[in-house]
C-alpha positions as a Markdown table, in Angstrom:
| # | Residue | x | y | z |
|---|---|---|---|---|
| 1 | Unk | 55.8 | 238.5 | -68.8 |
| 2 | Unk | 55.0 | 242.3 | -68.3 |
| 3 | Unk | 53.2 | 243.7 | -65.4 |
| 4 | Unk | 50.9 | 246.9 | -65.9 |
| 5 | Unk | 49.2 | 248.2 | -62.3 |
| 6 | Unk | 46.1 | 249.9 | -62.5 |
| 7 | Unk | 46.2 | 253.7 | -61.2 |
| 8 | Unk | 43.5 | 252.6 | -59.1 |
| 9 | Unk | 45.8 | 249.7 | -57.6 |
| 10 | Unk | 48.6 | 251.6 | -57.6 |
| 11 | Unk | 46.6 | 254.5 | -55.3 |
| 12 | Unk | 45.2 | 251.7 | -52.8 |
| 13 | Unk | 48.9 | 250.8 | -52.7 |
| 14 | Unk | 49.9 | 254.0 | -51.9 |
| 15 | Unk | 47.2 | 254.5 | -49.2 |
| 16 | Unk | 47.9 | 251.1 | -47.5 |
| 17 | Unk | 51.8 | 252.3 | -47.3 |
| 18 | Unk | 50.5 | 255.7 | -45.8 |
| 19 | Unk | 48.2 | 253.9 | -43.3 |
| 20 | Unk | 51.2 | 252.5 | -41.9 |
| 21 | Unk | 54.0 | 254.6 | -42.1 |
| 22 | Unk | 51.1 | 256.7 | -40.1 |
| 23 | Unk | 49.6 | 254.1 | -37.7 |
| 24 | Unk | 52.7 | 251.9 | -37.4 |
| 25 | Unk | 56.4 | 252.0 | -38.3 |
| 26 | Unk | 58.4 | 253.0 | -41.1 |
| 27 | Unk | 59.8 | 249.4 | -41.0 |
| 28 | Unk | 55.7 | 247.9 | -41.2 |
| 29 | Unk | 55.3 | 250.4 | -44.2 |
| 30 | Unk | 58.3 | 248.7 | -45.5 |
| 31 | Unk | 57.3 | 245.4 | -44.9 |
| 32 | Unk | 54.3 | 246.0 | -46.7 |
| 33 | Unk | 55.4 | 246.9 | -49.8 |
| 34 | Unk | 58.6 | 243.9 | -49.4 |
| 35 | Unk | 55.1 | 241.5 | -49.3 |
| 36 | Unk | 53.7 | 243.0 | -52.1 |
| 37 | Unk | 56.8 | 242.9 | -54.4 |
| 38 | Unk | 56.8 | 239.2 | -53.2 |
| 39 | Unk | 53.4 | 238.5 | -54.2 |
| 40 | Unk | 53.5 | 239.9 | -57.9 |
| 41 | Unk | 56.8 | 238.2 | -58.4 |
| 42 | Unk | 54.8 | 235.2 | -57.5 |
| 43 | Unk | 52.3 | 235.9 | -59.5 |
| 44 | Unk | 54.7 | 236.8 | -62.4 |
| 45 | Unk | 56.0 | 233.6 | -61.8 |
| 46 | Unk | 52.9 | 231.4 | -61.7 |
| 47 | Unk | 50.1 | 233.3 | -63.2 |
| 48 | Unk | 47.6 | 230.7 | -62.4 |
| 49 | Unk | 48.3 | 230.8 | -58.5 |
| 50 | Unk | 45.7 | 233.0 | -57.7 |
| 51 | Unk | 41.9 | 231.8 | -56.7 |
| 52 | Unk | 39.7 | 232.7 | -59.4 |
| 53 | Unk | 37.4 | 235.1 | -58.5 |
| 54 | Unk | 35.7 | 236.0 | -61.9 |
| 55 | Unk | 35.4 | 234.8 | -65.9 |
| 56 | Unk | 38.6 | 237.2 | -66.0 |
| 57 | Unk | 39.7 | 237.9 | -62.6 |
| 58 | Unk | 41.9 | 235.7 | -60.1 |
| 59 | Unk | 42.8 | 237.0 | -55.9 |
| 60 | Unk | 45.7 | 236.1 | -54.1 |
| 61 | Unk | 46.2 | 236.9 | -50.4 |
| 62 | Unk | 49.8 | 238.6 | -49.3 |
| 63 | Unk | 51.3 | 236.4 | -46.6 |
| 64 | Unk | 51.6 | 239.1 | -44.0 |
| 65 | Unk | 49.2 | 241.6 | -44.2 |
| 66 | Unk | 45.3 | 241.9 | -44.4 |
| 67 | Unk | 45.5 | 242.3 | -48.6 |
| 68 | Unk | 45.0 | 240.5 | -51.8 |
| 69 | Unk | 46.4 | 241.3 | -55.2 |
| 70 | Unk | 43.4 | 240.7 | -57.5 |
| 71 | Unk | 44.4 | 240.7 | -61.4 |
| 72 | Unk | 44.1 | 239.6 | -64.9 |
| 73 | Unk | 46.4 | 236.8 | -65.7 |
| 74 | Unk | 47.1 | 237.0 | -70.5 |
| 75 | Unk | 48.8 | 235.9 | -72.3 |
| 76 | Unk | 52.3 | 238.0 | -72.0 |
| 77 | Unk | 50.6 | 240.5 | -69.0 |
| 78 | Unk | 49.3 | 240.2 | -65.6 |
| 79 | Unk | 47.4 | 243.4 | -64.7 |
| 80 | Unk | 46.7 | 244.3 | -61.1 |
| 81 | Unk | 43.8 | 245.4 | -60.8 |
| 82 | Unk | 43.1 | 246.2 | -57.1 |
| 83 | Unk | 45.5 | 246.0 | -53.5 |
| 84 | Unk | 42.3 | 245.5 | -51.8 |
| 85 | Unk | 42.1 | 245.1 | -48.1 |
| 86 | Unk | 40.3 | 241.7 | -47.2 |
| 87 | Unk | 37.6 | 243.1 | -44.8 |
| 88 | Unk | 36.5 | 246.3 | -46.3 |
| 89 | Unk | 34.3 | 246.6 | -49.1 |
| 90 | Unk | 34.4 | 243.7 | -50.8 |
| 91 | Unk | 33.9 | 243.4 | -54.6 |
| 92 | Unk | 34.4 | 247.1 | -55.0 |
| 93 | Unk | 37.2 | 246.3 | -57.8 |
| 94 | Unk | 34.4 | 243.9 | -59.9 |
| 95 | Unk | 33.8 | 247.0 | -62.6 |
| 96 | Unk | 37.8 | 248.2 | -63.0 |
| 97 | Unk | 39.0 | 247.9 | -66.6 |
């Protein structure tokens, strides 16, 4: 199974890693990106464990942190679509391609 992340979800990512390195610790920014490994290995793993969401689209909350992984689940490829944080602007990601 091949994973391809959206530059889009790679940015919000980016920014959520930033946020904490900034607000928090080095060791939260860590743990945030240890959760999100986590979670697309999961999702590598079981593509259908997400909540669908759309025709096309299917969510899955990290454990530990206020964000969900929202992607395409194919064939062969799971493409993440958004690292969307669960209380801001929600739907946002509904028109990525």
């Amino acid at each position: 199974m091949n994973l391809i992340v959206l530059d889009a979800a790679q940015a919000e990512l980016e920014e959520a890693q930033a946020y904490y390195l900034q607000h928090a610790t080095p060791n939260i920014a860590a743990a945030f990106v240890v959760d999100y490994e986590s979670s697309t290995r999961r999702i590598l793993q079981f593509p259908k464990l997400g909540t669908p969401v759309s025709r096309y689209l299917r969510i899955l909350p990290m454990r530990h942190f206020p964000y969900s992984i929202i992607y395409l689940a194919a064939a062969e490829t799971i493409t993440i679509h958004a690292v969307a944080h669960q209380r801001r602007r929600p739907g946002y990601w509904g028109g990525r391609r």
